[in-house]
C-alpha positions in Angstrom: -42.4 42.8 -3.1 -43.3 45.7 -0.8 -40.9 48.6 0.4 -38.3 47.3 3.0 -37.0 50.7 5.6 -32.9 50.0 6.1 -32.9 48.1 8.6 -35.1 45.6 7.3 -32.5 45.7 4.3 -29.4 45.7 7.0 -30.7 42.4 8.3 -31.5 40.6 5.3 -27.9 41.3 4.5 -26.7 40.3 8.0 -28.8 36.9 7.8 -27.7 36.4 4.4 -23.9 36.5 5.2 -24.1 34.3 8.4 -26.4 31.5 6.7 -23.7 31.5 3.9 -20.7 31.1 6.3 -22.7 28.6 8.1 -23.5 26.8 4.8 -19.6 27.2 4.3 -18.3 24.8 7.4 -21.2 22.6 6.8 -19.9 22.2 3.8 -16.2 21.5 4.9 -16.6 19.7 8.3 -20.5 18.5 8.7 -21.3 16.8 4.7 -23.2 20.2 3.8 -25.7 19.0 6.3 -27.5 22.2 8.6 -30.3 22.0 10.7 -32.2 25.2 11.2 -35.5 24.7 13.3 -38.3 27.5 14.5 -40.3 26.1 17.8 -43.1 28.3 19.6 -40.3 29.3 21.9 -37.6 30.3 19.1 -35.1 29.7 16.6 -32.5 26.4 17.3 -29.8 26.2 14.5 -27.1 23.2 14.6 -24.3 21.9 11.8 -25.1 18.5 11.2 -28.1 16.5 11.5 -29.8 15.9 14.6 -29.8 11.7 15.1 -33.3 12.0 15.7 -34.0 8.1 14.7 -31.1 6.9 17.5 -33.0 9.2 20.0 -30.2 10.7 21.5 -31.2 13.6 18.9 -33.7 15.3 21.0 -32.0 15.9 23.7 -29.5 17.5 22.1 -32.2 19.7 19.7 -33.9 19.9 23.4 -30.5 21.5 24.8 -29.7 23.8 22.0 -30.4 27.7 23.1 -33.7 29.1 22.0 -32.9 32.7 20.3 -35.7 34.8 19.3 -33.4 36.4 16.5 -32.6 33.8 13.6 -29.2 35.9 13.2 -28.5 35.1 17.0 -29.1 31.6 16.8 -27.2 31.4 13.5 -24.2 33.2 15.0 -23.9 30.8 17.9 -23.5 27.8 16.2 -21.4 29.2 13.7 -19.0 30.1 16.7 -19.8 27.5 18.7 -18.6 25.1 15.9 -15.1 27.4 15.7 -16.5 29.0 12.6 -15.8 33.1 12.0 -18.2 35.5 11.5 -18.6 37.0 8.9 -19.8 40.4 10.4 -18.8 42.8 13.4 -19.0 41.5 16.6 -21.8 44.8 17.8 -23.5 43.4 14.9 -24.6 40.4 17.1 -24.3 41.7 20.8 -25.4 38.5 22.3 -25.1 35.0 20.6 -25.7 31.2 22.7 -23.0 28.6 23.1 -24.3 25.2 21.9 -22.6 22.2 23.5 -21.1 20.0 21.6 -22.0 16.4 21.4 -19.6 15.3 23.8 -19.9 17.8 26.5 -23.6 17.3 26.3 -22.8 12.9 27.0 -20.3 14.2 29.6 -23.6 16.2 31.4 -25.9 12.8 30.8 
């Protein structure tokens, strides 16, 4: 392993604690199932499993906020999805709201 400065540690711990409270509520409301996906254009992270066989899946993988921080993306759809996170607020200034399923058919 090489030598990590703080921060580098900080944010390991950061992403470490928001994957486990996301893998928490997927876990109690979504079957365990989370989708966390890195495109050229960023991170998309969703509870549940995009229905990517039905094809109404990629629109919705389509509409979900590109975040160049895994943390941000992470921290949306754990709020998004009513979940709490698990650090400060100033930790993660700005995080994306991923619609929901039905908002996204009421938009279609």
């Amino acid at each position: 392993m090489g030598n990590y400065d703080e921060k580098e540690k900080e944010d390991a711990v950061r992403t470490a604690r928001i994957l486990a409270a996301l893998e928490e509520l997927a876990r109690q409301r979504y079957d365990g199932h989370l989708t966390i996906m890195r495109f050229t254009t960023g991170w998309k992270v969703q509870l549940g499993t995009p229905d990517l066989l039905g094809g109404s899946g990629y629109a919705h993988v389509w509409m979900l906020p590109d975040c160049k921080d895994l943390n941000v993306a992470m921290a949306g759809a754990l709020v998004s999805a009513g979940g709490q996170l698990p650090i400060s607020m100033r930790d993660v200034v700005v995080f994306p709201v991923i619609p929901s399923p039905a908002e996204e058919g009421a938009r279609s």
